[in-house]
C-alpha positions in Angstrom: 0.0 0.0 0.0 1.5 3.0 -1.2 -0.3 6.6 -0.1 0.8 9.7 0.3 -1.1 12.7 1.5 0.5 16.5 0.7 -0.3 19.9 1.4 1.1 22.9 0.1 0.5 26.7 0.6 -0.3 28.5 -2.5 2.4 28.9 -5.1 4.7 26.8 -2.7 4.9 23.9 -6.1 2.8 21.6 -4.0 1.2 20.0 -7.5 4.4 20.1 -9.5 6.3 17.9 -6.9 2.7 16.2 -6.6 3.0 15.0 -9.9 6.4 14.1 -10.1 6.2 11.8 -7.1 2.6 10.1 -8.7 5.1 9.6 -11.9 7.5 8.2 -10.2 6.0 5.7 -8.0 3.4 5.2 -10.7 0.2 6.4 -8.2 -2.8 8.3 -8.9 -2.7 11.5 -8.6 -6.2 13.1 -7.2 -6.4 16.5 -6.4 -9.2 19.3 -6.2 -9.5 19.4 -10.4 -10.1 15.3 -10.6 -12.3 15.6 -8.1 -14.3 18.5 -10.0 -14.7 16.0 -13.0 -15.8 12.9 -11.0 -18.3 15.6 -9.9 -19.2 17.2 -13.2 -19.3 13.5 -14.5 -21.5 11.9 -11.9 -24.1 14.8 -11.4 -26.9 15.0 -8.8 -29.1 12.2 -9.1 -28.8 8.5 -8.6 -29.8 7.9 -11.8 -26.4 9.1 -12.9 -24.6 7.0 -10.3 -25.8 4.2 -12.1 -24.9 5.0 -15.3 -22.8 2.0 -16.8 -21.6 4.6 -19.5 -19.7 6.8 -16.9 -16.2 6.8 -17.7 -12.8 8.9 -17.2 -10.5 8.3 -19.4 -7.3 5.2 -17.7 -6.6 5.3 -14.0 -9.2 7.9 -13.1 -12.0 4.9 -13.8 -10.6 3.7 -10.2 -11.8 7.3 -8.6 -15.1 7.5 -10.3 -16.1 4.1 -8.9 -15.4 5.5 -5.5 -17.7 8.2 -5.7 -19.9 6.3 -7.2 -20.1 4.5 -4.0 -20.4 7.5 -1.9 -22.9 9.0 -3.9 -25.2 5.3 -3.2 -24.4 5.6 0.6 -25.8 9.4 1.0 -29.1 8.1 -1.0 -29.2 5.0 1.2 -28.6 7.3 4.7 -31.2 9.8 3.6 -29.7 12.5 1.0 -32.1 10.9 -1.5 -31.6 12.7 -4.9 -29.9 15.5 -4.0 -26.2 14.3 -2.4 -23.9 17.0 -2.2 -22.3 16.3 -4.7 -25.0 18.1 -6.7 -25.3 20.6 -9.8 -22.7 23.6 -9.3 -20.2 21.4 -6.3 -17.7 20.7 -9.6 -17.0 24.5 -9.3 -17.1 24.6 -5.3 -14.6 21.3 -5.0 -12.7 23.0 -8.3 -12.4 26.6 -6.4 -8.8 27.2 -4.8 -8.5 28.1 -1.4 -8.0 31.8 -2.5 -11.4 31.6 -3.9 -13.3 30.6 -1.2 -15.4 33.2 0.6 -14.2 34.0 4.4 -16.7 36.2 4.8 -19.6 35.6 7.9 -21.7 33.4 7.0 -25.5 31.9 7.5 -26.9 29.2 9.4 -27.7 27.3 6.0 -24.3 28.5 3.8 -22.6 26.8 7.4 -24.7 23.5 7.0 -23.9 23.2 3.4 -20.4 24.2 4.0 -20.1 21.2 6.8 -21.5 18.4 4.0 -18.9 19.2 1.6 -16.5 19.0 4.5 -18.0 15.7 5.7 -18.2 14.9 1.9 -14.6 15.1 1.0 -13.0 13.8 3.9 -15.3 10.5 3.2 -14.3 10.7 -0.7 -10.2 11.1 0.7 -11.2 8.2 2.8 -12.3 6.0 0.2 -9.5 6.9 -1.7 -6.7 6.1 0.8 -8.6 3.1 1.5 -7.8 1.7 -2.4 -4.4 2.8 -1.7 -1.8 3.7 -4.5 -2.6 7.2 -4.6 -0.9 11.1 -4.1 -3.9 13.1 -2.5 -3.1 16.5 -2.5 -4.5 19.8 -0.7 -8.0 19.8 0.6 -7.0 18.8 4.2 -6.0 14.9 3.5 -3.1 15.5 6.0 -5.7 16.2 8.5 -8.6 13.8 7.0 -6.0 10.8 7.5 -3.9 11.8 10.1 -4.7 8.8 11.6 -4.0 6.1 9.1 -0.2 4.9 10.1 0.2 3.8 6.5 -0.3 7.3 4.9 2.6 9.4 4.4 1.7 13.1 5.2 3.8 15.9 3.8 3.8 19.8 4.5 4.7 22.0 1.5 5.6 26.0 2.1 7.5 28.3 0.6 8.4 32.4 1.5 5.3 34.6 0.2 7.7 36.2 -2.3 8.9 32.8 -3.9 5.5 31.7 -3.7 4.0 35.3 -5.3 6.4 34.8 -8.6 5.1 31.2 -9.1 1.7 32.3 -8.8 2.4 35.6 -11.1 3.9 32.9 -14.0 1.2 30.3 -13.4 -1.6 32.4 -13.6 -0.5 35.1 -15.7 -1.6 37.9 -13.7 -0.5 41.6 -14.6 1.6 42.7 -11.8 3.3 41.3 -8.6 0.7 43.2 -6.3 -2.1 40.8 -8.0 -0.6 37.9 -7.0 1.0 38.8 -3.7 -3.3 39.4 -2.7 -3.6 36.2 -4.3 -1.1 34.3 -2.1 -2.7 36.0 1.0 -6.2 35.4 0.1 -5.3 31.9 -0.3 -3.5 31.3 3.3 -6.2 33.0 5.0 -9.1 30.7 3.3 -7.2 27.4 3.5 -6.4 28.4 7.6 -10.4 29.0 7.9 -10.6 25.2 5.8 -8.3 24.0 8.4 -9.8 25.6 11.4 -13.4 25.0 10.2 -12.8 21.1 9.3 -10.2 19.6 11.5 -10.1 22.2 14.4 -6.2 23.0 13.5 -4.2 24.8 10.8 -2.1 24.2 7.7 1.2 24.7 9.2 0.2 22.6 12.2 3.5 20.5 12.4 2.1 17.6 14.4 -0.3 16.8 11.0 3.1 15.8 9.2 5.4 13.3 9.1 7.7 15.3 7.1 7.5 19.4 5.9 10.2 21.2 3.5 10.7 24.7 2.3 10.8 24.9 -1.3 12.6 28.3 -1.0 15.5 26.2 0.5 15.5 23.0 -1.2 14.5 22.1 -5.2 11.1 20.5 -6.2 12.8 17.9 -7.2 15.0 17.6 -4.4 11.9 17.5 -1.8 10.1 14.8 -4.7 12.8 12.3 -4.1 12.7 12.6 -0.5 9.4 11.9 -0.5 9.7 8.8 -2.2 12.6 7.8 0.0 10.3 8.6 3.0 7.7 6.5 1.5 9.7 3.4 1.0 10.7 4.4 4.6 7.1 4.0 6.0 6.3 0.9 3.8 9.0 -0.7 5.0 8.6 0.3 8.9 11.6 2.2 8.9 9.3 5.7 9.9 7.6 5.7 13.3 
């Protein structure tokens, strides 16, 4: 069993060394956007669940099959034909922590918030569970903090490193764009944290391992992450 959970601030390369460690160790990689299309793909109703025709293209067949299942549960527990993962929560899961709102919010924008919480952590859940897998962002270092056979990685970076990557990536127009970007982005994904799990991002105790990718090269911390894995597959981590 081969999983590996990793959080990253924003602009910190959290999904390029993501990727390079899925490549690598041949894993699925699942983060917020595969998520999005599972949800796009599946829709609202339980007619769509069981829709032999639903497909993603290779590996990802693996991850619709687990929201598939998810999406049978809520209708068995009570959701009926409107789980939460409905019309519209491809664009909420999609939506990067800079995006989401931190503003005060109402008794039913709270209740809806805390079923896509519940929702996730039970679709990281499943996921972990079928093992061979890089999870990435939305809390899975908090969601399986307590599965010893998960690897759990801390990503961060200095806001001015972090502010370039974002100012390439996204192609905004000036530094001052993306330095509000990278700031929007902490503050939402420590309301995430504090809001789900009761902690934060930078939380040491949630990781087995965190690096700075100011000080060290993506692909410096992406081998060390596989040597930690091997590590914790072979018992050598504690």
């Amino acid at each position: 069993m081969t999983v590996i959970a990793i959080e990253g601030r924003a602009g910190s390369g959290v999904v390029d060394v993501a990727r390079v460690v899925a490549r690598e160790l041949d894993l699925d990689f699942v983060d917020r956007l595969l998520l999005a299309e599972i949800a796009r793909r599946v829709g609202a109703t339980v007619e769509a669940v069981q829709d032999s025709t639903l497909r993603l293209p290779g590996r990802g067949e693996r991850i619709i099959g687990l929201v598939q299942r998810m999406l049978e549960r809520s209708s068995v527990g009570g959701a009926g034909g409107d789980p939460y993962f409905g019309p519209g929560v491809d664009t909420l899961i999609a939506r990067p922590y800079a995006e989401m709102n931190d503003s005060p919010i109402s008794s039913g924008q709270e209740l809806d918030e805390q079923h896509f919480i519940e929702t996730t952590a039970e679709v990281i859940r499943d996921v972990a569970q079928a093992d061979n897998a890089v999870i990435v962002s939305r809390g899975a270092v908090a969601i399986l903090r307590h599965s010893p056979d998960v690897l759990r990685v801390g990503l961060v970076a200095n806001h001015s490193d972090r502010s370039r990557r974002i100012l390439s990536r996204l192609q905004f127009e000036d530094m001052e764009t993306a330095e509000q970007y990278v700031s929007q982005s902490d503050t939402a994904q420590a309301r995430y944290f504090e809001r789900a799990f009761g902690t934060n991002p930078l939380d040491p105790f949630l990781y087995h391992v965190m690096w700075n990718l100011s000080e060290v090269s993506d692909d410096w911390a992406a081998a060390r992450i596989i040597d930690a894995s091997g590590a914790l597959t072979g018992r050598e981590l504690r």
